[in-house]
N, CA, C and O atoms as a MOPAC input file, in Angstrom:
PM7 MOZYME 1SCF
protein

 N    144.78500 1   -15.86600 1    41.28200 1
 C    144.75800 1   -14.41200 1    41.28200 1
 C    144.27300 1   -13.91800 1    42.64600 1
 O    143.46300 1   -14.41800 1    43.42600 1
 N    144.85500 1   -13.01800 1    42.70000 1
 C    144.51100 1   -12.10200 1    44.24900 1
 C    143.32600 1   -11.81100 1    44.13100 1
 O    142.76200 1   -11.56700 1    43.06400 1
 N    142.72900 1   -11.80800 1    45.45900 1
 C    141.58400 1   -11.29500 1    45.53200 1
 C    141.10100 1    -9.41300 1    45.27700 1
 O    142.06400 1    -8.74400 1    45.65100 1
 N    140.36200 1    -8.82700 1    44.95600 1
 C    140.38400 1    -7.82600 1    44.59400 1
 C    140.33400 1    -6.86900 1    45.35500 1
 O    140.56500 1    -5.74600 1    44.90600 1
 N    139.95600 1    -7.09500 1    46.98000 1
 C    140.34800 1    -5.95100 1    47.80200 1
 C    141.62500 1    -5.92100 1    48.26200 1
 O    141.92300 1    -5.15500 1    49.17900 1
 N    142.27000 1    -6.50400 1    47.85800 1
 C    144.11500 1    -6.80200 1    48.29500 1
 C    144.66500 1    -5.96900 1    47.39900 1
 O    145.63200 1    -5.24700 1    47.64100 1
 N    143.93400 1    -6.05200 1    46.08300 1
 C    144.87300 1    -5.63900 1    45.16100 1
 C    144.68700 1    -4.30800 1    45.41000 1
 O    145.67800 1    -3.59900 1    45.58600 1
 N    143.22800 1    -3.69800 1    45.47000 1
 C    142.90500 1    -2.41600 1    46.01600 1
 C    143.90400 1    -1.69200 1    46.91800 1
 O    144.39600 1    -0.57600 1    46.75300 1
 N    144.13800 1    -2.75900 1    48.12500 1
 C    144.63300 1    -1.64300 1    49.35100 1
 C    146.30200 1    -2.28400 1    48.56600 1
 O    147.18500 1    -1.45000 1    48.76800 1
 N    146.59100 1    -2.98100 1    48.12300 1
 C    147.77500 1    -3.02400 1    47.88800 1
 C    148.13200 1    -2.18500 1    46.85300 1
 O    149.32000 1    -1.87600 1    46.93300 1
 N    147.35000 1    -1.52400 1    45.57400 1
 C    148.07500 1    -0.67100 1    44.39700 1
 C    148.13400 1     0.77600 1    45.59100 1
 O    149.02500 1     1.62400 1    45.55800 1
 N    147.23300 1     0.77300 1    46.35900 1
 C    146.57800 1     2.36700 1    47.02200 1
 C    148.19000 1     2.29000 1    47.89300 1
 O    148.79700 1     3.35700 1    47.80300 1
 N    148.85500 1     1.30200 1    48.61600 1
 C    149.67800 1     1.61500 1    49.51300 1
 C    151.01000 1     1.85700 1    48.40800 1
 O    151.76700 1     2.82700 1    48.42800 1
 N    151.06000 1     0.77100 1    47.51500 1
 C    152.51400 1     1.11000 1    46.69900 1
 C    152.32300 1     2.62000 1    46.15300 1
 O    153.48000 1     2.99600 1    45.96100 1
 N    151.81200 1     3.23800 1    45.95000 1
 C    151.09700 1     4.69800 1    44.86000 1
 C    151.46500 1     5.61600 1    45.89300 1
 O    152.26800 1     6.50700 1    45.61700 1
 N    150.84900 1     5.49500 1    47.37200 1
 C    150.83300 1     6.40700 1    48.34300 1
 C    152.21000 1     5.98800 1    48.88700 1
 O    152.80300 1     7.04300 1    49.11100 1
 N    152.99100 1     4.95700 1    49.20000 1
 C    154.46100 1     4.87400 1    49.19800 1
 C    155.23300 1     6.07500 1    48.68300 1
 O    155.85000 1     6.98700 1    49.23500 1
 N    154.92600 1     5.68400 1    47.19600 1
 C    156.07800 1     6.56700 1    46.22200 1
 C    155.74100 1     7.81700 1    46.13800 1
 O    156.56800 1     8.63800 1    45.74000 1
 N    154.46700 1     8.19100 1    46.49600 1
 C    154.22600 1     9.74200 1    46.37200 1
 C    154.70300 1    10.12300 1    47.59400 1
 O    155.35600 1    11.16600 1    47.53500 1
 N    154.57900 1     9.52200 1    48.94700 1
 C    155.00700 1    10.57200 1    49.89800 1
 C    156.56000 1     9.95100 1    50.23300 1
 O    156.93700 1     9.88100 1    51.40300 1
 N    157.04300 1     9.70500 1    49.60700 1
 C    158.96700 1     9.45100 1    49.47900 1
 C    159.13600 1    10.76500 1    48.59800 1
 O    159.94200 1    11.58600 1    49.03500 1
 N    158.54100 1    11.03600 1    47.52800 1
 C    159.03900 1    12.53100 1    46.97700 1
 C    158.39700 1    13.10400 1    47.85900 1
 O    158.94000 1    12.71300 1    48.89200 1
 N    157.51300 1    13.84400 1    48.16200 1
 C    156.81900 1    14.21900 1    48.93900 1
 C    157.52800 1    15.01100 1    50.36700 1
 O    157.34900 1    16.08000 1    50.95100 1
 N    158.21300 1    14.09400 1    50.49400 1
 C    159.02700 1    13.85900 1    51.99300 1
 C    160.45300 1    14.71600 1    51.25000 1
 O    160.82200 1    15.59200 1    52.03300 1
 N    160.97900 1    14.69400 1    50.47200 1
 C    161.76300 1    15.22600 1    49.65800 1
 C    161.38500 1    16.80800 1    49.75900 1
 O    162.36800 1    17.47000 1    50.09100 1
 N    160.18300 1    17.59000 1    49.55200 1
 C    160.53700 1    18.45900 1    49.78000 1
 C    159.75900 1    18.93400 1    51.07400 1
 O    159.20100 1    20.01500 1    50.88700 1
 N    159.61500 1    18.50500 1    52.09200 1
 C    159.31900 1    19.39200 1    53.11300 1
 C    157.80500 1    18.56200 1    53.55400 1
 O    157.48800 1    18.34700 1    54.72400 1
 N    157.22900 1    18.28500 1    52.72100 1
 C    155.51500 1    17.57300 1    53.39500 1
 C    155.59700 1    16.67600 1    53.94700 1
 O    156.58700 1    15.96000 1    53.80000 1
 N    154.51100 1    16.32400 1    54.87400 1
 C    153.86400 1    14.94600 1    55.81700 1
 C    152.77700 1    14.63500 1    55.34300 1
 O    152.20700 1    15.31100 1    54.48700 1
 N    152.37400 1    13.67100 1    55.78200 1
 C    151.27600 1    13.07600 1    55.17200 1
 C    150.38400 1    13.76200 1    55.57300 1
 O    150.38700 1    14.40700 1    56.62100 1
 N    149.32600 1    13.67500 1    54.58800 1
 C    148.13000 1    14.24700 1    54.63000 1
 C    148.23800 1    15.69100 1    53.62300 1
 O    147.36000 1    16.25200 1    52.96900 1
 N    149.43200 1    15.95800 1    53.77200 1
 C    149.64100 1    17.59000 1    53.31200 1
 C    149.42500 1    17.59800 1    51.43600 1
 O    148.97300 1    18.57000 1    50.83000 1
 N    149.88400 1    16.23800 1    50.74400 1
 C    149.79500 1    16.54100 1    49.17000 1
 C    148.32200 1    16.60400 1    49.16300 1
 O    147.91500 1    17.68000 1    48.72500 1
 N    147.39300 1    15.76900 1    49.51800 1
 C    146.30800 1    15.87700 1    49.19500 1
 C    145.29000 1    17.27000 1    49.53800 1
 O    144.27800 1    17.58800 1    48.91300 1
 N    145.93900 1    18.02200 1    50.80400 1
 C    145.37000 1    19.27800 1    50.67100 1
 C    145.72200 1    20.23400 1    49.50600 1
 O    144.99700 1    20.94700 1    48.81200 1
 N    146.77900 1    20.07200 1    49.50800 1
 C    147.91000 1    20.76600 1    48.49600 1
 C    146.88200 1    20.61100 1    47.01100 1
 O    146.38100 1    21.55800 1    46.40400 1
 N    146.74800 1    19.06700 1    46.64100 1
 C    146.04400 1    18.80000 1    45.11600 1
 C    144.57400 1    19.65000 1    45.65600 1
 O    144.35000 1    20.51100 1    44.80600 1
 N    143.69800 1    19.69300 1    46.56800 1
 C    142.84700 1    20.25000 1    46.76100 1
 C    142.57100 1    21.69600 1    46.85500 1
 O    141.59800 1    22.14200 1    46.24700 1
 N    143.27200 1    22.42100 1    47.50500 1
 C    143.31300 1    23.95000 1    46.92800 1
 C    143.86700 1    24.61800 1    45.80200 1
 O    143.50300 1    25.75300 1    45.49800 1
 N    144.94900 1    23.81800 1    45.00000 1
 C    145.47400 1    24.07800 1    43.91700 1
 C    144.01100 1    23.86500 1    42.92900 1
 O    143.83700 1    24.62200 1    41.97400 1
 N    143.24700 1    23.04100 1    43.17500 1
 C    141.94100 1    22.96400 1    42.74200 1
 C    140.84200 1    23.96400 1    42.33100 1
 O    140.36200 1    24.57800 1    41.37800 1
 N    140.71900 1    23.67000 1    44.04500 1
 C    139.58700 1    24.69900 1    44.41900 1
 C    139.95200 1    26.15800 1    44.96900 1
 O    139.07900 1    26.99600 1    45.19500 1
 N    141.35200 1    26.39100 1    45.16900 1
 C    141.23300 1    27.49800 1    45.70900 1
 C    141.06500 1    28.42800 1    47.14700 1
 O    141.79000 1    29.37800 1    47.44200 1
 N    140.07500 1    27.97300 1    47.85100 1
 C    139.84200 1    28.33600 1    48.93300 1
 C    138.73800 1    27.93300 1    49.36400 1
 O    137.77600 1    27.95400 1    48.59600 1
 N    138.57400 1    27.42100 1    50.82100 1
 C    137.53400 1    26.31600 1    51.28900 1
 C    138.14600 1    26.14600 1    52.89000 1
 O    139.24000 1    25.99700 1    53.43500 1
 N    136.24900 1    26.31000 1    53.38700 1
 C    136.68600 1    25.85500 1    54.85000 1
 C    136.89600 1    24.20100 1    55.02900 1
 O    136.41700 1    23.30000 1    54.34200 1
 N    137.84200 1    24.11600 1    56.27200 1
 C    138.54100 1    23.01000 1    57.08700 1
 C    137.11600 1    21.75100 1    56.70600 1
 O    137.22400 1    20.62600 1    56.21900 1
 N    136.22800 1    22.27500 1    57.02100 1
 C    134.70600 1    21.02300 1    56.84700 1
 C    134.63600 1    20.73400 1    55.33600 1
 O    134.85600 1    19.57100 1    54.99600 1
 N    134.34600 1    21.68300 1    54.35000 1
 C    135.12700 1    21.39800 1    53.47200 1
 C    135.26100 1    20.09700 1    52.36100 1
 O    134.65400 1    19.23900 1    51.71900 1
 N    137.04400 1    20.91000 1    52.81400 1
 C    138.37500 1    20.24400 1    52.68400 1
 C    138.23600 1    18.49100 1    53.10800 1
 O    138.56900 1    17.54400 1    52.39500 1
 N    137.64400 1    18.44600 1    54.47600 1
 C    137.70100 1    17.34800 1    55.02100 1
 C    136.22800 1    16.37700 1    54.42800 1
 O    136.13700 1    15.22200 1    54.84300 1
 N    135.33300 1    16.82100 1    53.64000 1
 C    134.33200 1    16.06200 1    53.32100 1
 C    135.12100 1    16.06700 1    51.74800 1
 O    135.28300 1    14.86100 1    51.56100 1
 N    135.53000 1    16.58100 1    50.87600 1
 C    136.33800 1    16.41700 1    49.50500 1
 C    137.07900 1    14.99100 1    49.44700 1
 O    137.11000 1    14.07800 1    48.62200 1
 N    137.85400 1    15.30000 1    51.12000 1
 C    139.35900 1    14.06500 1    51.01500 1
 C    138.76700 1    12.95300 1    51.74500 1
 O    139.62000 1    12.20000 1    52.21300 1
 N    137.57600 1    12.62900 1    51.97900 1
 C    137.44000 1    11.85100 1    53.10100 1
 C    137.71000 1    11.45700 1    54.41200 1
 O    137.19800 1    10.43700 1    54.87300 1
 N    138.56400 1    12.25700 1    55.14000 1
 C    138.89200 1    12.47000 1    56.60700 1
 C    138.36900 1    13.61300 1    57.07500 1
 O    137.88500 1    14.60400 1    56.52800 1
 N    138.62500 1    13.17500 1    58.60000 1
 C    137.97100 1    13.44200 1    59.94300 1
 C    138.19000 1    14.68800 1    60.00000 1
 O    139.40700 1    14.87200 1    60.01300 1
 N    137.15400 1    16.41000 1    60.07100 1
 C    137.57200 1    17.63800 1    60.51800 1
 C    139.11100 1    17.49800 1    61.36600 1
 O    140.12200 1    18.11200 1    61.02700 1
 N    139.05900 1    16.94200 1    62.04800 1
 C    140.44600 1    17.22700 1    63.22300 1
 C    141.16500 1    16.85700 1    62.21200 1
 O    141.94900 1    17.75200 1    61.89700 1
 N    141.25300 1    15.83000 1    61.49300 1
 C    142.81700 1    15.17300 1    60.93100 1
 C    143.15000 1    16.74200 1    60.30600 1
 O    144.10700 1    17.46900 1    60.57200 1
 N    142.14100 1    16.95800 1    59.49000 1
 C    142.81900 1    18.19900 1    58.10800 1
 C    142.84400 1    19.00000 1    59.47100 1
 O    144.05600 1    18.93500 1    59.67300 1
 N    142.37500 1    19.66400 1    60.47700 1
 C    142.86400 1    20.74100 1    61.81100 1
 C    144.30100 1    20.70600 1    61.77200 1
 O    144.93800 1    21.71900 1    61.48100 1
 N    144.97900 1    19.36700 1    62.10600 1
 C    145.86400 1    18.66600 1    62.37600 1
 C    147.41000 1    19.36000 1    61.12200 1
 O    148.44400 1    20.01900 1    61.22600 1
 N    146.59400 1    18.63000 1    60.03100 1
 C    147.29400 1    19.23800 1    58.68100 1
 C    147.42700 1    20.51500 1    58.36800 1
 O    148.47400 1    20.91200 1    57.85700 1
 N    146.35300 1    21.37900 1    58.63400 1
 C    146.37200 1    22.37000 1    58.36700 1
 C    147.35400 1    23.43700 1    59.49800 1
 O    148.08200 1    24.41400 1    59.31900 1
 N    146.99400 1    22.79300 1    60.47900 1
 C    147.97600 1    23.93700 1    61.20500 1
 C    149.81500 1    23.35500 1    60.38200 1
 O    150.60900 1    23.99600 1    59.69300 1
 N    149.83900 1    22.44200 1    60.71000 1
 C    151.50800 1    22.31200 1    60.12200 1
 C    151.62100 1    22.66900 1    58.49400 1
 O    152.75000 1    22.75700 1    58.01100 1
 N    150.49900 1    22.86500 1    57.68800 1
 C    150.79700 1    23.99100 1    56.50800 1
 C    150.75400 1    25.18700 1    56.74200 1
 O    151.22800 1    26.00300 1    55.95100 1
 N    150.15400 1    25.54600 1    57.92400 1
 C    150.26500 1    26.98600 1    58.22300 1
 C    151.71700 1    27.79100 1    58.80200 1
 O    152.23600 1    28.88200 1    58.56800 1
 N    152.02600 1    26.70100 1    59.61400 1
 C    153.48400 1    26.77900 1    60.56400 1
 C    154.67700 1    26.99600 1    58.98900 1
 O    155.38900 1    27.97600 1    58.77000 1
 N    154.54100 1    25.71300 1    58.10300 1
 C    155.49900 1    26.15600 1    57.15900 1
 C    154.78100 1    27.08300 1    56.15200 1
 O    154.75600 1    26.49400 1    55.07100 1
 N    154.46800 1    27.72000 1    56.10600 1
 C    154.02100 1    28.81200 1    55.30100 1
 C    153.63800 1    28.51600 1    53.78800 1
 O    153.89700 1    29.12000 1    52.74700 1
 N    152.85600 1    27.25000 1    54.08400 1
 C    152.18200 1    26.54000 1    52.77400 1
 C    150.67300 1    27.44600 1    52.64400 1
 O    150.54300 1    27.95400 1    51.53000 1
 N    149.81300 1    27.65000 1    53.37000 1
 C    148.74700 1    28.46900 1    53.59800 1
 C    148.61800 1    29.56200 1    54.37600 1
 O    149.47700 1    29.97500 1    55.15500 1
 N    147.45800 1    30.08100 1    54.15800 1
 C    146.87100 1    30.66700 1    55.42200 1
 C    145.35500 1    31.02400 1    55.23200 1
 O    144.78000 1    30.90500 1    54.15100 1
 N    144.76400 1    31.47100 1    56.38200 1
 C    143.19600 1    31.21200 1    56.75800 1
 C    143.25300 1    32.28900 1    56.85300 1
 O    144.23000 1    32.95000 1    57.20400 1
 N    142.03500 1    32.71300 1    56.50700 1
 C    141.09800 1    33.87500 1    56.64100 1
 C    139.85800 1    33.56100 1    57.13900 1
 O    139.46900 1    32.41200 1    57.34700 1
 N    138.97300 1    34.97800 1    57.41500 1
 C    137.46200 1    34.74900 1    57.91500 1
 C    137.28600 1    35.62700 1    56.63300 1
 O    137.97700 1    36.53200 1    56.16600 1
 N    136.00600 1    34.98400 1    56.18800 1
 C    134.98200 1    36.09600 1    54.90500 1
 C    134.55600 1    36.77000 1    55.68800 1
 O    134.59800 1    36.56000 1    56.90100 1
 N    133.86100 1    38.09700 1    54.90700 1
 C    133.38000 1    38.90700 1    55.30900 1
 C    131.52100 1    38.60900 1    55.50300 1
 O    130.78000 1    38.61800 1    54.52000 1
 N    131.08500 1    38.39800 1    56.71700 1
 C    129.83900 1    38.00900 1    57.01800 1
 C    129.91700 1    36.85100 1    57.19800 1
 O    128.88000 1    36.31700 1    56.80500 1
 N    130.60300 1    36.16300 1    57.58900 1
 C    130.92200 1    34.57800 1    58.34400 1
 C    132.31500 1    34.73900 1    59.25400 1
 O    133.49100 1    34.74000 1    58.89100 1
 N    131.77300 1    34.86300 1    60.45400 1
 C    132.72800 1    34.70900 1    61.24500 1
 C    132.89500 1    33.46100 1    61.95000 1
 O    133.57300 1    33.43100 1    62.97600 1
 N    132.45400 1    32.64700 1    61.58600 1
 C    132.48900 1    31.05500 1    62.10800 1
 C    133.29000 1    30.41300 1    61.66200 1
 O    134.01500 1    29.78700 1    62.43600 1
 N    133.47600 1    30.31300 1    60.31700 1
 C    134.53000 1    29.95900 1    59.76500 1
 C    135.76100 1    30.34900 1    59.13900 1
 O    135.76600 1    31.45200 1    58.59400 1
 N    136.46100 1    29.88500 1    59.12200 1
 C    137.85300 1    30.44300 1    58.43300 1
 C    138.01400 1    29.65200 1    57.24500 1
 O    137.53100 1    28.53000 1    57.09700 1
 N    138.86200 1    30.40900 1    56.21700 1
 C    138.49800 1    29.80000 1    54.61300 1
 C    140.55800 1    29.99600 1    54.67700 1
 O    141.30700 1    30.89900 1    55.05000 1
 N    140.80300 1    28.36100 1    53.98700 1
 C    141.73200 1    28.17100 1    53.50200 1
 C    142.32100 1    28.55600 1    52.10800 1
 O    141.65900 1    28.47300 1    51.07300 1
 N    143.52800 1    28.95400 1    52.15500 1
 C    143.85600 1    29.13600 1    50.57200 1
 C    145.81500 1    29.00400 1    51.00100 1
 O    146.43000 1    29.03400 1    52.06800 1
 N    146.24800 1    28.85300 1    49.52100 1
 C    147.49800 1    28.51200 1    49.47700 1
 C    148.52800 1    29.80400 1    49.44300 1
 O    148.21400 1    30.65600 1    48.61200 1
 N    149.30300 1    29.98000 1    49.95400 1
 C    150.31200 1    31.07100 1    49.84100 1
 C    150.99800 1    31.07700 1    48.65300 1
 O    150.88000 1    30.13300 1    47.87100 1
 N    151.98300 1    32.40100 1    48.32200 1
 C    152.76300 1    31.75700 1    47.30600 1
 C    153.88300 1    31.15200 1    47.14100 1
 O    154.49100 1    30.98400 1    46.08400 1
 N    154.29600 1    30.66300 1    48.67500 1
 C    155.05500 1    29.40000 1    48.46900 1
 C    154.23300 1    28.17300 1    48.46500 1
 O    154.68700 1    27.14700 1    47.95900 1
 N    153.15200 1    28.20400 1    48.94900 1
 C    152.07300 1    26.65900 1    48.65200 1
 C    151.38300 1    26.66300 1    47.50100 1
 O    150.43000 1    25.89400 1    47.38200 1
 N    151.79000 1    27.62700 1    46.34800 1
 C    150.97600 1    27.83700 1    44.93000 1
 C    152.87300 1    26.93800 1    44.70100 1
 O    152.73000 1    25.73700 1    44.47200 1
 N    153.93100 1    27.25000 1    44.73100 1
 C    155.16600 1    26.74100 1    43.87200 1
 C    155.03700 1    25.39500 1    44.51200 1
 O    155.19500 1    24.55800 1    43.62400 1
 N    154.81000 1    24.80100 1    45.71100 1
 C    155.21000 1    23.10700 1    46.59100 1
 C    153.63700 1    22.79500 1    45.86200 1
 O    153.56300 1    21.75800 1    45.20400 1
 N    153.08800 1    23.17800 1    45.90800 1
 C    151.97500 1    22.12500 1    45.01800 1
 C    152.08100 1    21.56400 1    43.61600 1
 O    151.76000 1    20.44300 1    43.22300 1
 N    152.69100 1    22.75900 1    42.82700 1
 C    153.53400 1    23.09600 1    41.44300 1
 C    153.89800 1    21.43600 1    41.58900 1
 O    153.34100 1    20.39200 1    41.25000 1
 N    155.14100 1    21.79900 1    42.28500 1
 C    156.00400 1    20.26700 1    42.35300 1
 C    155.14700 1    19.59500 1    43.04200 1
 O    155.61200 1    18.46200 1    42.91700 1
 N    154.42600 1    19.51200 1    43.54100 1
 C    153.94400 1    17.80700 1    44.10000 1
 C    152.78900 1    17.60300 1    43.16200 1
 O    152.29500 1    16.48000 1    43.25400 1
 N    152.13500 1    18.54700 1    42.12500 1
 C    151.60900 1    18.17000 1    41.02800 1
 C    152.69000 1    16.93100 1    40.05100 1
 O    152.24000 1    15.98900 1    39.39900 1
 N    153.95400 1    17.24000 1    40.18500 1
 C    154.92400 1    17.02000 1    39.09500 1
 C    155.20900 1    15.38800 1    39.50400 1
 O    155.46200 1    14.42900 1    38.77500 1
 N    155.05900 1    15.48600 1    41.00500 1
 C    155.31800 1    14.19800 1    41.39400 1
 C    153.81900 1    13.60300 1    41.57800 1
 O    154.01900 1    12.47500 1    41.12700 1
 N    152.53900 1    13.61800 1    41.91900 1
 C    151.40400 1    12.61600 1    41.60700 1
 C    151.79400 1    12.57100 1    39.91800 1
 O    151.99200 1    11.43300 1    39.49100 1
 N    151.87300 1    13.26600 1    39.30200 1
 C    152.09700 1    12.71500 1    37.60900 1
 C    152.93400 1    11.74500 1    37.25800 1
 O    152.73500 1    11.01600 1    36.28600 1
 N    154.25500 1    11.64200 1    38.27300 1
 C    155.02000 1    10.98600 1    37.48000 1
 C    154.89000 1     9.50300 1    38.46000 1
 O    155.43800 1     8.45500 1    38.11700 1
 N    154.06000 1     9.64800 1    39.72700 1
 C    153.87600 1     8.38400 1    40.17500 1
 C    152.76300 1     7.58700 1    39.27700 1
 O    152.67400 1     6.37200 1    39.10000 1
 N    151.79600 1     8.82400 1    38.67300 1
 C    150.75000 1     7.88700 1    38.06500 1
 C    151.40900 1     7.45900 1    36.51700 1
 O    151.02800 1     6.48600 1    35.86700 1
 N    152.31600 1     8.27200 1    36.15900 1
 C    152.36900 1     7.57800 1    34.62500 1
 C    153.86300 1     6.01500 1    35.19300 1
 O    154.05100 1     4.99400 1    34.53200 1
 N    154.45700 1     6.30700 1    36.23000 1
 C    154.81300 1     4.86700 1    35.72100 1
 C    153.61500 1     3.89200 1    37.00500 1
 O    154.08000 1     2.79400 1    37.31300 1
 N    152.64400 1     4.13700 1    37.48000 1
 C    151.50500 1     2.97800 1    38.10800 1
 C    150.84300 1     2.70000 1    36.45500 1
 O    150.55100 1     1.52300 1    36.24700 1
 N    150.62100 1     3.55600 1    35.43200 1
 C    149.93800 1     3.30800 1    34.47500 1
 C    150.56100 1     3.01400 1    33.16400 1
 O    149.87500 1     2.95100 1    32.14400 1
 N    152.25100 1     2.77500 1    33.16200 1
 C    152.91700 1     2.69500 1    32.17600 1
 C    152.94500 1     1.51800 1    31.57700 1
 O    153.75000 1     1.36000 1    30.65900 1
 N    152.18600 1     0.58800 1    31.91900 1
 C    151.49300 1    -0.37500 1    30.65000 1
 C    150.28300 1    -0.45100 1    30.53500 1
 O    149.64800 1    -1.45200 1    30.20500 1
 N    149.90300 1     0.52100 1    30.77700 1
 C    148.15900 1     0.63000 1    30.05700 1
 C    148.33600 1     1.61100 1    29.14900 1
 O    149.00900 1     2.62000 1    28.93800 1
 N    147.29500 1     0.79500 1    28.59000 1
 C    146.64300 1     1.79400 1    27.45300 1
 C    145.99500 1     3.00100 1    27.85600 1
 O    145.39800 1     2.94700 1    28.93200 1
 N    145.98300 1     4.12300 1    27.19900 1
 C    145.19200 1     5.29500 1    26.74400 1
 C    143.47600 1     4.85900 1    27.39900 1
 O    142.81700 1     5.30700 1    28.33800 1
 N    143.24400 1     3.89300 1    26.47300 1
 C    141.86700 1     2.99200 1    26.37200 1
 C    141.68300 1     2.25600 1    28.20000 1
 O    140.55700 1     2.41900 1    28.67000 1
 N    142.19100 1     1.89200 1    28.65400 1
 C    142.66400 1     1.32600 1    29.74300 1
 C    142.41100 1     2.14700 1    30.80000 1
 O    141.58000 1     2.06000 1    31.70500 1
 N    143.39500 1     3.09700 1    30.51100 1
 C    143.78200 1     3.97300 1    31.55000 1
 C    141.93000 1     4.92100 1    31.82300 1
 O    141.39900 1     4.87300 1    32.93200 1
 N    141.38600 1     5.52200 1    30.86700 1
 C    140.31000 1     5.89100 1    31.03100 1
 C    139.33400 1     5.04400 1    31.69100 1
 O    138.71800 1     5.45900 1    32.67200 1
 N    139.16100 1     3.92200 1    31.22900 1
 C    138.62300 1     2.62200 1    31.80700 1
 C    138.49300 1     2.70300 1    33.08100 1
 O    137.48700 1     2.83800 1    33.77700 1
 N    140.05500 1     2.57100 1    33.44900 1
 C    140.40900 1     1.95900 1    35.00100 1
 C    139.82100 1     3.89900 1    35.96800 1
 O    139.37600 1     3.89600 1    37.11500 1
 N    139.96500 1     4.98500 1    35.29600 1
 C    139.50200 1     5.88000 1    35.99600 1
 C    137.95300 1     5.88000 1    36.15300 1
 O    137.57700 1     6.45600 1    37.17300 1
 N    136.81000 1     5.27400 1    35.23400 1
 C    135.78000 1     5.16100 1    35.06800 1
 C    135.53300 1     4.25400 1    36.13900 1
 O    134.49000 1     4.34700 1    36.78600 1
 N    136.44300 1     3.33400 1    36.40300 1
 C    136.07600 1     2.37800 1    37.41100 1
 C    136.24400 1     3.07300 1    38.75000 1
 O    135.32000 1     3.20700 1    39.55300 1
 N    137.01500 1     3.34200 1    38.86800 1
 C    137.65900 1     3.65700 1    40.37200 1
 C    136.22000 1     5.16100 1    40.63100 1
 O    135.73000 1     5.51100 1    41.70500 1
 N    136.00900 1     5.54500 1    39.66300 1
 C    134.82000 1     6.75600 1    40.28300 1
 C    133.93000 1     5.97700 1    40.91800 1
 O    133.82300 1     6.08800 1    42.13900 1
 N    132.96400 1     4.85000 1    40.04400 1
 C    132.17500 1     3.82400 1    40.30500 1
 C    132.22700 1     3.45600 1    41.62200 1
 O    131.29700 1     3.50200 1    42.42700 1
 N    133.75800 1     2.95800 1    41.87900 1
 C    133.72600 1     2.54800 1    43.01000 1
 C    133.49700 1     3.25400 1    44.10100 1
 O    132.93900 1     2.78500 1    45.09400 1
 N    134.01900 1     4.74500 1    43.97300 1
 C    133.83900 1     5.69200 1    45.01700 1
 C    132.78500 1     6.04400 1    45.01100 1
 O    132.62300 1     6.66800 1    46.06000 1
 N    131.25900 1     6.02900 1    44.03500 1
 C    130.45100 1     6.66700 1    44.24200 1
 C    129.50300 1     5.43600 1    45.10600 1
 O    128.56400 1     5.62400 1    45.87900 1
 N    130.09900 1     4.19500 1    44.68300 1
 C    129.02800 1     3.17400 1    46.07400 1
 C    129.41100 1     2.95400 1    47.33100 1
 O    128.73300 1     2.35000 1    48.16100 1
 N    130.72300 1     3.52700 1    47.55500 1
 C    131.19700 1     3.62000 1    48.98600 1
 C    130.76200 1     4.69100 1    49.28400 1
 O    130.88400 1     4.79500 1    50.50400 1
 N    130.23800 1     5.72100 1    48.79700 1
 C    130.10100 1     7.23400 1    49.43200 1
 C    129.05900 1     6.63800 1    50.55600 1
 O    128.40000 1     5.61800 1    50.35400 1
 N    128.99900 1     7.38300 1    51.72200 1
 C    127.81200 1     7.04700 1    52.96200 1
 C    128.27100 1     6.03500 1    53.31000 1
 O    127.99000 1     5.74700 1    54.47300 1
 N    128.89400 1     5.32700 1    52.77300 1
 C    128.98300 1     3.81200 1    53.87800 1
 C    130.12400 1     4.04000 1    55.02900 1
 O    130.34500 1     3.16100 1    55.86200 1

């Protein structure tokens, strides 16, 4: 049997494969579903953020964010009494492309999970938090 960080970066690359092949289908680059699942979320949130939620670098989401801005997936604002930052939120064409790239993380995860169990499947999410909460800081 494989060792278990193989299998790790190997389920994470086949998963992230097939999501950004649809993905790529309608118009996104990488980096962009996961902002996308993140304001469909939360709503609205500065760039620092965004970028401590997903685990990458302020610049990368800079990076992302301007090319959701260019296609008219978002746009930034300043609140009123913070002019330092600018607060992200989704347009309403980035409320419908999230719609669908909701449709597609679902249908990548039900066939990554289409022989697990119910029982399983909760399991394996219980795990994977675990795991993220002892990597956090490192």
């Amino acid at each position: 049997m494989e060792n278990l960080h193989y299998l790790l970066m190997k389920a994470n690359s086949m998963f992230a494969r097939k999501v950004m092949y649809e993905a790529n289908k309608i118009g996104l680059t990488s980096g962009q579903p996961k902002v996308l699942y993140f304001l469909s979320k939360f709503k609205e949130a500065d760039q620092k953020t965004i970028a401590n939620y997903l685990e990458i670098e302020p610049a990368t989401v800079g990076s992302i964010l301007l090319g959701m801005e260019k296609s008219g997936l978002i746009e930034r604002k300043q609140r009123e009494g913070n002019r330092r930052s600018l607060y992200v939120s989704l347009t309403e064409k980035g409320v419908e492309v999230s719609n669908n790239m909701e449709k597609i993380f679902e249908d990548a995860e039900n066939i990554a999970t289409d022989r697990l169990s119910e029982k399983d499947k909760e399991k394996l999410k219980k795990l994977l938090i675990e795991m993220c909460n002892s990597l956090k800081g490192v």
